[in-house]
C-alpha positions in Angstrom: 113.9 113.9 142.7 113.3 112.6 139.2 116.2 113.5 136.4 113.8 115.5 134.3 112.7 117.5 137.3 116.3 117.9 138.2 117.9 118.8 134.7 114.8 121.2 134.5 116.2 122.8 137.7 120.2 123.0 136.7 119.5 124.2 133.3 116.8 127.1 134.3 120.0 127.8 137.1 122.8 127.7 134.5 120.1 130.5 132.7 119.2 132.3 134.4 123.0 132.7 135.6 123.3 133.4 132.0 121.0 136.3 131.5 122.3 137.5 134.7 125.9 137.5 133.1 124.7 138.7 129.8 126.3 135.2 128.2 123.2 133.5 127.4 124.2 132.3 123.6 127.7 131.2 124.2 126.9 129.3 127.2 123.8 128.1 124.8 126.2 127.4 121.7 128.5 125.9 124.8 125.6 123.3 126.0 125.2 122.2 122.5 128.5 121.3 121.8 128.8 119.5 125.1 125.1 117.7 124.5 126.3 116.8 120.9 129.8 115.6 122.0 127.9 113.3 125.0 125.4 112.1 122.3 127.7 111.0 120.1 130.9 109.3 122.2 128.7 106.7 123.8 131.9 106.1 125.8 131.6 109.3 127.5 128.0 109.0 128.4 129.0 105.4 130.0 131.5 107.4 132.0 129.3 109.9 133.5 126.7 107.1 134.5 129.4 104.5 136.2 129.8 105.0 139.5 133.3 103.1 139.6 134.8 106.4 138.3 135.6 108.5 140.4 134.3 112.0 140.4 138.2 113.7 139.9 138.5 111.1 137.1 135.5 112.2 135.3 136.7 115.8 136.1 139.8 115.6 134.3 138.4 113.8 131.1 135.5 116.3 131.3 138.2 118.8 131.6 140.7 117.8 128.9 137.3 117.5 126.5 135.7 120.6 127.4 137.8 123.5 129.9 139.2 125.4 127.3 136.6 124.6 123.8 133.7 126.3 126.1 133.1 129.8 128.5 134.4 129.8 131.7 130.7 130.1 133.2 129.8 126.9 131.6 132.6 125.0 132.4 132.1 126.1 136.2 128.7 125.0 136.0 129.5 121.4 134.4 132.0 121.2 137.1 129.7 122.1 140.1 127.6 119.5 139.0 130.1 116.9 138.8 131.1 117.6 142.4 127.7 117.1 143.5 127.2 113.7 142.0 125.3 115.0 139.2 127.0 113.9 136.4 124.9 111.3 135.0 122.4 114.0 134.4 124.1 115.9 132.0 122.7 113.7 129.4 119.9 115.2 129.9 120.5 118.4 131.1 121.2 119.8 127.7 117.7 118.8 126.3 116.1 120.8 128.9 118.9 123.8 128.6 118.2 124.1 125.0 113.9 123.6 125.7 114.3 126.6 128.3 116.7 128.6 125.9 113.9 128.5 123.4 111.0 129.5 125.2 113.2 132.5 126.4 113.8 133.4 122.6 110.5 132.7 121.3 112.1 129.9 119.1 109.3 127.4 117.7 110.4 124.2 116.2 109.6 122.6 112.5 110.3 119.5 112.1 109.7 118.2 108.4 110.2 114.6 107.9 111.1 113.4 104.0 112.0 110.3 102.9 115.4 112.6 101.1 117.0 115.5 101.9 115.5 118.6 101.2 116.7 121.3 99.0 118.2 124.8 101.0 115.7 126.7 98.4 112.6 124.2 99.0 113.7 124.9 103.2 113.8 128.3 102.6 110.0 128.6 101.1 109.2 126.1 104.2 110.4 128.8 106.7 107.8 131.4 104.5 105.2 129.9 104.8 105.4 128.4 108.3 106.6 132.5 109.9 103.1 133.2 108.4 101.4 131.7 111.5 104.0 132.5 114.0 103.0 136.1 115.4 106.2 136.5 117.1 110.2 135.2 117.7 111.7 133.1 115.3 111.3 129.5 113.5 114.2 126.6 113.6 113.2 124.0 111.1 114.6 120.6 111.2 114.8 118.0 108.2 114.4 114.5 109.4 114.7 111.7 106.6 112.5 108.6 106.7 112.1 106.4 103.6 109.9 104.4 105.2 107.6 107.4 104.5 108.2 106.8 100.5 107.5 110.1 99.2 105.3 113.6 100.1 106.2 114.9 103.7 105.0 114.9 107.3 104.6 118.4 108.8 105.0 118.9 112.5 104.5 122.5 114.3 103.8 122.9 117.7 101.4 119.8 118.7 100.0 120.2 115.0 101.0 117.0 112.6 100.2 117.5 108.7 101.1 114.2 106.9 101.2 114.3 103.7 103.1 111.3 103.0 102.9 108.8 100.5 102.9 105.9 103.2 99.9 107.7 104.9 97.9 107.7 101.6 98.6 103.8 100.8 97.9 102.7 103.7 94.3 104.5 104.0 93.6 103.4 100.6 94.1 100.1 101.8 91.9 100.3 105.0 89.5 101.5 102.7 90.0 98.6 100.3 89.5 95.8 102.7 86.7 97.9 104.2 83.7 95.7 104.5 81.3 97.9 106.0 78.7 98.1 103.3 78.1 94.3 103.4 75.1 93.2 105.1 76.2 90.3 107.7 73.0 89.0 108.4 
């Protein structure tokens, strides 16, 4: 079985179980932390993919990391999956934990990309106008920062892309510069 097929199928699990237990944002606010801590300690992710360590080893760093930061539910789960030989699949387990958890709450991603930060005010009249086109649930809107973009912003909603960017406009200006179309060839 593939790994996205089979994060797919431990994180529906690990939901379902948490809609079941009524837990389903601290064991969401749990599978964050634990994706962003795996992320970012590329140590750890080389740990859960080596097969030289063995599965109580990774249990008790996974353990001393996690057991007492996170819900017991979640830290049962994590551990069940370890003891199956799972492990190396809890780098992506979270991304599919976190895809599920936002269908189930309606949650529709932003993502603007700038080439500098954005302002909480100029984010705020962002989430107006974008909850104009969403009927229902709720917006998350991300801020990603690209210089290579120069200036102006790219918009991305659902499979929509606005770009507005400053790179975008250079660079069609250009095509439309060395655009020789209008010359007879003959």
């Amino acid at each position: 079985m593939s790994a996205i097929k089979l994060s797919h199928r431990y994180a529906k699990s690990l939901l379902d179980l948490a809609i079941e237990l009524s837990k389903v944002e601290e064991v969401y606010q749990d599978v964050v932390y634990i994706d962003q801590a795996i992320q970012s300690v590329p140590e750890l992710k080389s740990l859960l993919s080596n097969p030289v360590f063995s599965t109580d080893k990774k249990l008790a760093v996974l353990k001393t990391l996690f057991a007492d930061k996170i819900q017991d539910i979640t830290w049962r789960f994590i551990e069940l999956v370890v003891k199956k030989g799972r492990e190396k699949n809890l780098v992506d387990f979270g991304n599919s934990f976190v895809k599920q958890y936002r269908e189930l709450k309606k949650i529709k991603r932003v993502a603007i990309t700038t080439a500098d930060t954005v302002s909480a005010e100029t984010m705020n009249k962002l989430n107006t106008l974008v909850s104009v086109f969403q009927k229902e649930g709720n917006i998350e809107i991300e801020n990603k920062i690209d210089a290579s973009i120069i200036g102006g912003f790219k918009l991305q909603y659902e499979d929509q892309l606005y770009d507005a960017s400053i790179s975008k406009h250079l660079s069609e200006l250009a095509r439309k510069l060395y655009d020789e179309s209008y010359i007879d060839k003959v």
